[in-house]
C-alpha distance (Angstrom), angle and dihedral (degrees) to the residues before:
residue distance angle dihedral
X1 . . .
X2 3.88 . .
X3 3.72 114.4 .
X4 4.46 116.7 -103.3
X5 3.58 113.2 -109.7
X6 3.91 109.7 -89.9
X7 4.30 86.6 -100.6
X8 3.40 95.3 42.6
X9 3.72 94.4 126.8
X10 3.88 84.4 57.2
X11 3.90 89.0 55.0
X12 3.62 105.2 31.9
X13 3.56 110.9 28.3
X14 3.41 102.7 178.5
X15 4.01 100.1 48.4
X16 3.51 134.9 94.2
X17 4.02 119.8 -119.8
X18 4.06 91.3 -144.6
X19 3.36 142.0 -9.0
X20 4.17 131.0 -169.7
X21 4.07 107.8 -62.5
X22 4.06 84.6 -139.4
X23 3.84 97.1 53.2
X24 3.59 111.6 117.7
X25 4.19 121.3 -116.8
X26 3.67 125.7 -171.7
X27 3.37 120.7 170.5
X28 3.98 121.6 -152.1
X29 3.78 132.3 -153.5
X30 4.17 99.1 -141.5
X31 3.79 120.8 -170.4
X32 3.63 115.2 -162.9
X33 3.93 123.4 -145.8
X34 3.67 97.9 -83.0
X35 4.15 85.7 55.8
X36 4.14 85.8 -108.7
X37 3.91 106.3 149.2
X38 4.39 121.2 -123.3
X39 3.45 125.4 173.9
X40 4.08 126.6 -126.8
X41 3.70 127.6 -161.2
X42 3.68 117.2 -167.0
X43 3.43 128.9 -152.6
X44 3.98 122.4 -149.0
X45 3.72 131.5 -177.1
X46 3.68 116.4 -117.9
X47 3.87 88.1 -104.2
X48 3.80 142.1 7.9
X49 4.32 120.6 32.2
X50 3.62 111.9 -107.5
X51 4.09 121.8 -137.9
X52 4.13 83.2 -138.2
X53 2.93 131.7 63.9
X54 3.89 132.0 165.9
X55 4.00 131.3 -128.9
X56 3.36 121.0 -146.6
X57 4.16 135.3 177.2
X58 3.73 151.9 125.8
X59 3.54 131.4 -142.3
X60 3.73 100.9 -96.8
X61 4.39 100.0 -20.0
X62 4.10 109.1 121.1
X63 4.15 100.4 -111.4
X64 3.40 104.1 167.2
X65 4.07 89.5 105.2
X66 3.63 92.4 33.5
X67 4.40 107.8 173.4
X68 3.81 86.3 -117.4
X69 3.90 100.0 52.1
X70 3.74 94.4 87.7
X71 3.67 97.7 49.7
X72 3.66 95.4 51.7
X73 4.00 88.7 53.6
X74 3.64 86.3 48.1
X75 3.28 90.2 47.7
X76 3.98 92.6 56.5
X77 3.73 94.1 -104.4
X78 3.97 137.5 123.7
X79 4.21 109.3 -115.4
X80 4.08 106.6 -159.9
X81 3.98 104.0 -171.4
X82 4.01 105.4 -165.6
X83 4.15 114.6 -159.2
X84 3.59 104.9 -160.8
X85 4.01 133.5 -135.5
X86 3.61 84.2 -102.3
X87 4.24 92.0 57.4
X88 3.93 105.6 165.7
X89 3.92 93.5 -13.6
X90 4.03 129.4 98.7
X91 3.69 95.6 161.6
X92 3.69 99.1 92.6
X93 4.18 96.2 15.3
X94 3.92 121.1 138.5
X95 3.45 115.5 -176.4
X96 3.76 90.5 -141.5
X97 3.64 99.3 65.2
X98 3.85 84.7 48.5
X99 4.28 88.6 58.7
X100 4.17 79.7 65.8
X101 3.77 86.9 47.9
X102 3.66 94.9 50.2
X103 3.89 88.2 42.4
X104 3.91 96.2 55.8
X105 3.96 89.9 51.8
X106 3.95 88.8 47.3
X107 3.68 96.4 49.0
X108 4.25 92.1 46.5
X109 3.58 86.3 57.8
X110 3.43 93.7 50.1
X111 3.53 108.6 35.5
X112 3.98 99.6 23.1
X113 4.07 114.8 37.3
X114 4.18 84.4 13.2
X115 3.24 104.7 -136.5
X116 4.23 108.3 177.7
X117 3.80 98.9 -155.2
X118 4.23 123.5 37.8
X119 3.80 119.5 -177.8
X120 3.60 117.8 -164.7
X121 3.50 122.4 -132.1
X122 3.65 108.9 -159.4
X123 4.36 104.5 -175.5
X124 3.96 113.2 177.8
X125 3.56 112.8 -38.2
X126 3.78 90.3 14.7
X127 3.73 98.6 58.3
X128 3.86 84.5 71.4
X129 3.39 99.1 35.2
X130 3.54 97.8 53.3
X131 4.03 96.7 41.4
X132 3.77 78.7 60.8
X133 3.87 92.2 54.1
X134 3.75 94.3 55.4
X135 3.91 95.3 40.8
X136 3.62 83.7 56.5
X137 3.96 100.1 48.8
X138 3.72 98.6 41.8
X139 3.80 90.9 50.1
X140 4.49 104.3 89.3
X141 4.03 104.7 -106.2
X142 3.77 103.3 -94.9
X143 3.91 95.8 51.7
X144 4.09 94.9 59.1
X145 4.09 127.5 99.3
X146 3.91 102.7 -72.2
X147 3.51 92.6 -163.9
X148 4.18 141.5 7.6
X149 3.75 116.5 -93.3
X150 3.66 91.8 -91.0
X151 3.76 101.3 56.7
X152 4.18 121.4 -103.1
X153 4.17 129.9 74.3
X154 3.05 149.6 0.8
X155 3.91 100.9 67.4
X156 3.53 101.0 -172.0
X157 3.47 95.7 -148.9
X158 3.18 90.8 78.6
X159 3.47 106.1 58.1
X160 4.05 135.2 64.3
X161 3.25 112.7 -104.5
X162 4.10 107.9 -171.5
X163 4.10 120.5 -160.8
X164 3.44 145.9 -116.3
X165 3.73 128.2 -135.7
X166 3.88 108.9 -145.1
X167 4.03 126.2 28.9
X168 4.11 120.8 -142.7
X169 4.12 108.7 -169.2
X170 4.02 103.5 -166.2
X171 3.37 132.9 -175.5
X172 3.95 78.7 -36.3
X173 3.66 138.1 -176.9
X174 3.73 119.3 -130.0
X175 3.49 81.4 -136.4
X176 3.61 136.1 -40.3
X177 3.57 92.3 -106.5
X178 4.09 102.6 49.0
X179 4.01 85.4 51.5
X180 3.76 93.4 51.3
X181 3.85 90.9 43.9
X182 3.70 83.8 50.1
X183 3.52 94.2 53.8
X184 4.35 95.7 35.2
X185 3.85 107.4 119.4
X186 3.67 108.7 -118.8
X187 3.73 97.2 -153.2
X188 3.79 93.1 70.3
X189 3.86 104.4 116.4
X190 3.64 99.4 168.2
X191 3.64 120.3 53.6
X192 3.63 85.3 -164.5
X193 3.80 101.1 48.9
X194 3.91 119.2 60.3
X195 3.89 94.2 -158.1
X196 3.87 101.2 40.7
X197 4.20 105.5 113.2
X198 3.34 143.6 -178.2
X199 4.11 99.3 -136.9
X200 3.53 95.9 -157.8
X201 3.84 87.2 54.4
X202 3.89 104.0 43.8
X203 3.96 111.4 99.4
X204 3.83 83.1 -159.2
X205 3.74 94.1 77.2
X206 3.45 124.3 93.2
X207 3.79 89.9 -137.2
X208 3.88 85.6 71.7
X209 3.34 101.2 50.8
X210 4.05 103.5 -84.8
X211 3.47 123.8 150.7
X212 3.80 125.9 -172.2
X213 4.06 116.7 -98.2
X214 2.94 132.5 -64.6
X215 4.11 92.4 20.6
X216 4.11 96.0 75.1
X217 3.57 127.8 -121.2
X218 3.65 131.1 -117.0
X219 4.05 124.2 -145.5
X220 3.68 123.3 -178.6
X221 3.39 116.3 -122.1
X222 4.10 92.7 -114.4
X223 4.03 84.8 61.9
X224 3.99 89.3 50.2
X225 3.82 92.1 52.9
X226 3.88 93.0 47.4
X227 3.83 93.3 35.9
X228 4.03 91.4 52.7
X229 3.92 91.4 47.0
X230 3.90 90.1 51.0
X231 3.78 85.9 47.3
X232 3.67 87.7 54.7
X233 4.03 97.7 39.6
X234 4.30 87.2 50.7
X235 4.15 92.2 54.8
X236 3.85 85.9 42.6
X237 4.39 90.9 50.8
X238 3.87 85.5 46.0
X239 3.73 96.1 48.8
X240 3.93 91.4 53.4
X241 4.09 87.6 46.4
X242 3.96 81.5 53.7
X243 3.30 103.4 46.9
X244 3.62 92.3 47.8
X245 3.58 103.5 54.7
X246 4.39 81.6 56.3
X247 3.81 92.1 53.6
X248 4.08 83.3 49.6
X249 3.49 87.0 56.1
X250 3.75 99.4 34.6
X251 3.75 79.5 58.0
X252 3.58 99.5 60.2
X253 3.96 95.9 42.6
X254 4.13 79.3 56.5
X255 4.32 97.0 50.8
X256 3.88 83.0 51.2
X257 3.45 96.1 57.9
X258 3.54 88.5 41.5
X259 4.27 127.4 111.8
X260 3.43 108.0 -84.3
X261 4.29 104.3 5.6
X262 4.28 86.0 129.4
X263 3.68 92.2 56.8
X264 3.92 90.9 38.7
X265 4.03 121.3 110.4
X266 4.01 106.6 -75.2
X267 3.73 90.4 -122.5
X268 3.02 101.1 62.9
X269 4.15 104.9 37.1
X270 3.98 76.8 58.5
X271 3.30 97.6 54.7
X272 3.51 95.6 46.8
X273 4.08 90.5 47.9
X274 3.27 84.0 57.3
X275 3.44 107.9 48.3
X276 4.01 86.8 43.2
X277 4.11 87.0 54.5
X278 4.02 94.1 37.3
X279 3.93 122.4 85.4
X280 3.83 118.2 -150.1
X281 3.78 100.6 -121.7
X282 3.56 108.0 -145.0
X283 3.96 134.0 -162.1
X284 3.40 126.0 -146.0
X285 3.90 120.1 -167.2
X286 3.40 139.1 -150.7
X287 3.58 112.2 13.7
X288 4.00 101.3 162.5
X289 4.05 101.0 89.0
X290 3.44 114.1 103.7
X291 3.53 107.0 140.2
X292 3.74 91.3 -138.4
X293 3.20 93.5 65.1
X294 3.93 90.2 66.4
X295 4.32 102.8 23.5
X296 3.84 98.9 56.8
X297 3.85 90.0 -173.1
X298 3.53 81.6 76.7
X299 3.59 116.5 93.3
X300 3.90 83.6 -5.4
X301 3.82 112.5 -129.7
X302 3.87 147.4 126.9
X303 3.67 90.7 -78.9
X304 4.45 118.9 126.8
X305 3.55 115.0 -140.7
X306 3.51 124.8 -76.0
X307 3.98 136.4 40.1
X308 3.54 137.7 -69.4
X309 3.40 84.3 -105.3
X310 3.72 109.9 48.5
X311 4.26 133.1 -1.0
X312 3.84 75.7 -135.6
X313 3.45 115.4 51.1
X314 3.62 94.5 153.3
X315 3.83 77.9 66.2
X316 4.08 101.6 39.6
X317 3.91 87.5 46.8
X318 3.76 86.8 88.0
X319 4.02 94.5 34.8
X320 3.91 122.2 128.5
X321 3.59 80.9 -121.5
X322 3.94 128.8 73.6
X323 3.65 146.3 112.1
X324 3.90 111.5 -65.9
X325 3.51 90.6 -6.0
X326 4.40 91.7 145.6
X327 3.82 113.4 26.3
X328 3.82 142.5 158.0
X329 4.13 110.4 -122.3
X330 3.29 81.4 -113.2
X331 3.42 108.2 63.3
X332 3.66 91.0 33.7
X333 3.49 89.5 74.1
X334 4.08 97.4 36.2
X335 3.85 93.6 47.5
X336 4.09 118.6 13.3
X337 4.00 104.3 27.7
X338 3.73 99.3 101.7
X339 3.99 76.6 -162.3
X340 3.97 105.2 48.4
X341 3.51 104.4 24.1
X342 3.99 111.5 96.7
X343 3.87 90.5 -158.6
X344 4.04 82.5 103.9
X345 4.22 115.1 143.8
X346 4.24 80.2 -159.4
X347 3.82 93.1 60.4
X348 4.34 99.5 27.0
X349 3.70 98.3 42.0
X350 4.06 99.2 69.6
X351 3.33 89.6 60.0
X352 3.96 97.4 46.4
X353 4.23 99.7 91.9
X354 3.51 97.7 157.1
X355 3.61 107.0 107.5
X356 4.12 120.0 -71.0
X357 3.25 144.9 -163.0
X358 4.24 117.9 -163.8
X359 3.79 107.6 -160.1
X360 4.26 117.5 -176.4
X361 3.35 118.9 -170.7
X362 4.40 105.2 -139.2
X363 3.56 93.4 -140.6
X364 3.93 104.5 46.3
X365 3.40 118.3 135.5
X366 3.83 101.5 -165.4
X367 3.74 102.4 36.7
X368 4.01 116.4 44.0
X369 3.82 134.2 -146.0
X370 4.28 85.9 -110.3
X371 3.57 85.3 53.4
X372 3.90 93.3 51.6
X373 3.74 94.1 43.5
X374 3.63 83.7 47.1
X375 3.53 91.8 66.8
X376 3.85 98.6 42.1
X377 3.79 86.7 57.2
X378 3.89 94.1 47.9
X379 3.80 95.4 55.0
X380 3.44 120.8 117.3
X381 4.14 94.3 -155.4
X382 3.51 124.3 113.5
X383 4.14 89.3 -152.5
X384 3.87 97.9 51.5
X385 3.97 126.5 148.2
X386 3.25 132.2 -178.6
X387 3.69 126.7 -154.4
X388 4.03 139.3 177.0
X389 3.64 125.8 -146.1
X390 4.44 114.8 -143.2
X391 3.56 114.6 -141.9
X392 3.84 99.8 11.5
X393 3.78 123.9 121.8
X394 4.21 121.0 -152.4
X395 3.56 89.7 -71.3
X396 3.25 97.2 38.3
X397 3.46 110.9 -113.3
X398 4.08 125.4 127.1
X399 3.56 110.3 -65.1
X400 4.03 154.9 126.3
X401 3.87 123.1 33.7
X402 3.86 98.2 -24.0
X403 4.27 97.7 39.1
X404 3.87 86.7 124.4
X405 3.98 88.2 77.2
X406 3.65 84.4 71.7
X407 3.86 140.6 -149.0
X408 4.17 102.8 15.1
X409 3.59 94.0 -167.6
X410 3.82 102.4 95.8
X411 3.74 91.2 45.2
X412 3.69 92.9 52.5
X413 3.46 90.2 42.6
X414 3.69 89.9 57.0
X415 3.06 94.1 53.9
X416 3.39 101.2 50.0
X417 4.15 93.1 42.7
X418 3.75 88.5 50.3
X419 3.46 91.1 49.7
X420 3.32 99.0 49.0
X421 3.98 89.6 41.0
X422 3.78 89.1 61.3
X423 3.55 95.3 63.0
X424 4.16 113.9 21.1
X425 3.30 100.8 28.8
X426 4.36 115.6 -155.0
C-alpha cells in the first residue's frame, strides 16, 4: 500500500497512515432490503478467523481506512467498515433508509463470513446513528418508526433488523441534528439571505462579547439564554419551511390520483407531475456559531479555540462548505433537525443494553464532555463505562491544552481493544 503523505492526519482525519502488508481485505457489494447498493470492506488478520468482529460507519464519512482499523487487526480482531448509500452526500440522506444499510452489513457478517459476536463502533456521526439502529431492532416489529420524519418509506416494521452484541460510543454526536442546532447561527433572519442578521443576536460581534481567533470570546450568560432560544426558534422556522414544501408535493401526488386528472388540461397534469417528482432543494446558511466554539469557559475543557471545522469559524460560518448546508425537506427533518430527526443518542440510548463503552475525547471541539456524560447517563446497559481520552481532539489526533502528550491513538486504541477483549474475546 503506498505510504500517506507526511500531513495526512491534517488532510484526512479519519484515515490510517499504514496498516500490516499481510492483513487480509475483502471488499463486499451489500444490497439492503429495498435493493439499494453499500459497500463493505473487511478487515482480516494475517492468520487465524476471529469469532468478533467489529462494525463500523457514518452516515455519508468515507470509513473504509478508518484510524482504528489497523489496531483491531493487530489486535486479532475482524474490522468491517460499512460506506453507506448516502457515501459523501447529506443532501438527500434519511436515516431510515440507512437502518436497511446497517442491516445488510449486519446480516453478511452473520449469515455470510459468520462471525458469532459484532460490536458496533459508532465514531461521530455514527455513534448516533447506530444507537438508533439497535433501538430500532430490539424494539418487537409493530412498535418501530413506520415512516421518516417527513412522511413516505421505509416503514421499519417491515424489515429485519438483526443485532449487535457490544456498543462503542466515540467521539459521538448526540445526533447529527442536536450538534448542528447547537452550532445554527441565531442571527440569521432571512432564510433566503446568507448575510441578513439580527446584531443583537450574532456572537460574532464585538458588542456581544466576540473576540477575534485565537484570543477567546466571552458571552454573558443573558446572551447564552437568548442565543440558545433563537437557535431553537431558527430549526423550528426551518422545519415548518420543510414540511411545507412535502405537503406541496403530497398535494400534487393526491390531484393525480384524483377523478378526472387524465382528461385534465396537459399543462397543468404536467405541472403537477412535476411538482409530485421534484424536491424543493433548500439552503441553509451559516451553520458555524456555536458559542463554544469561541467562549471556552463554556462547557470547560482542554479544547483551543475554534471548530473542528475551521480555527476561524467566525470566518467558515459563511463558507460554501458546512454541515447541511443543501438538503431535500425531507432529509432535513430525517437527518439535520435537531427537533424532527429521531436519530437522537438522548431518546435511542436507554434502550441500547447491550454492553457500551462511552469514549470523549478532552479536547473536542464539536462534541463536549456534557455531551459525552450525557450519553453515559442515557444508556440503557447494565455493563457501561465511560472513559476520556487527554490530549485528543474529535478525531483524535494530538491537540488542545495537553497536545504535547502526543499521538492518542494507541491509548485509545487500548482502551477500546482491551475493552472489547474483556468481553468478546478474538
Amino acid at each position: 500500500m503506498p505510504k500517506a503523505p507526511a500531513d495526512y492526519r491534517m488532510r484526512y482525519p479519519i484515515d490510517f497512515a499504514d496498516i500490516d502488508a499481510s492483513a487480509r481485505l475483502k471488499v463486499v457489494q451489500l444490497y439492503a432490503a429495498d435493493l439499494a447498493k453499500s459497500r463493505g470492506f473487511l478487515w482480516l488478520p494475517p492468520n487465524g478467523d476471529p469469532k468478533t468482529c467489529v462494525i463500523m460507519a457514518h452516515p455519508r464519512a468515507d470509513f473504509s481506512h478508518h484510524y482504528s482499523i489497523p489496531y483491531w487487526v493487530e489486535a486479532g480482531f475482524a474490522a468491517f467498515a460499512l460506506n453507506t448509500r448516502y457515501l459523501n452526500n447529506d443532501a438527500t440522506m434519511l436515516h431510515e433508509n440507512l437502518m436497511l444499510d446497517l442491516a445488510a452489513g449486519m446480516r453478511f457478517l452473520r449469515d455470510e463470513a459468520g462471525f458469532e459476536r459484532i460490536v458496533m463502533l459508532g465514531n461521530s456521526g455514527g455513534g448516533s446513528l447506530f444507537a438508533y439502529y439497535d433501538a430500532q431492532a430490539r424494539a418487537p416489529k409493530g412498535e418501530r418508526i413506520a415512516s421518516p420524519p417527513g412522511g413516505g418509506a421505509p416503514d421499519l416494521n417491515r424489515f429485519d433488523l438483526p443485532t449487535a452484541d457490544g456498543f462503542i460510543a466515540l467521539a459521538a454526536h448526540p445526533g447529527q441534528g442536536v450538534v448542528l442546532m447547537g452550532s445554527m447561527d441565531a442571527a440569521v433572519v432571512d432564510e433566503s439571505d446568507p448575510l441578513a442578521s439580527d446584531p443583537a443576536l450574532d456572537m460574532y460581534d464585538a458588542r456581544n462579547g466576540f473576540r477575534t481567533p485565537p484570543e477567546p470570546s466571552h458571552f454573558s450568560a443573558d446572551f447564552i439564554a437568548r442565543y440558545r432560544a433563537a437557535q431553537r426558534a431558527r430549526v423550528t422556522r426551518i422545519d415548518a419551511i420543510a414540511r411545507r414544501h412535502i405537503t406541496e408535493a403530497e398535494n400534487a401526488r393526491a390531484a393525480m390520483r384524483s377523478d378526472g386528472f387524465k382528461s385534465a388540461p396537459a399543462d397543468y397534469r404536467h405541472f403537477m407531475e412535476r411538482r409530485a417528482m421534484a424536491p424543493r432543494m433548500m439552503a441553509v446558511y451559516r451553520t458555524q456559531a456555536n458559542p463554544n466554539y469561541l467562549d471556552l469557559s463554556l462547557d470547560a475543557s482542554e479544547r483551543a479555540v475554534g471548530s473542528i471545522i475551521s480555527p476561524r469559524p467566525d470566518l467558515a460560518n459563511y463558507h460554501v462548505f458546512g454541515l447541511g448546508r443543501i438538503v431535500t425537506p425531507d432529509a432535513w427533518l430525517s437527518t439535520w433537525s435537531g427537533l424532527s430527526s429521531y436519530a437522537q443518542m438522548a431518546s435511542n440510548l436507554p434502550r441500547v443494553t447491550v454492553p457500551t463503552l462511552v469514549v470523549g475525547a478532552n479536547a473536542d471541539q464539536d462534541i463536549f464532555l456534557s455531551d459525552v456524560r450525557a450519553q453515559y447517563e442515557a444508556s440503557g446497559a447494565r455493563d457501561k463505562q465511560i472513559a476520556f481520552v487527554e490530549g485528543a481532539d474529535h478525531f483524535m489526533r494530538a491537540g488542545g491544552a495537553k497536545a504535547n502528550l502526543g499521538d492518542p491513538r494507541p491509548r485509545l486504541m487500548k482502551l477500546l481493544c482491551d475493552w472489547t477483549r474483556e468481553r468478546f474475546a478474538p
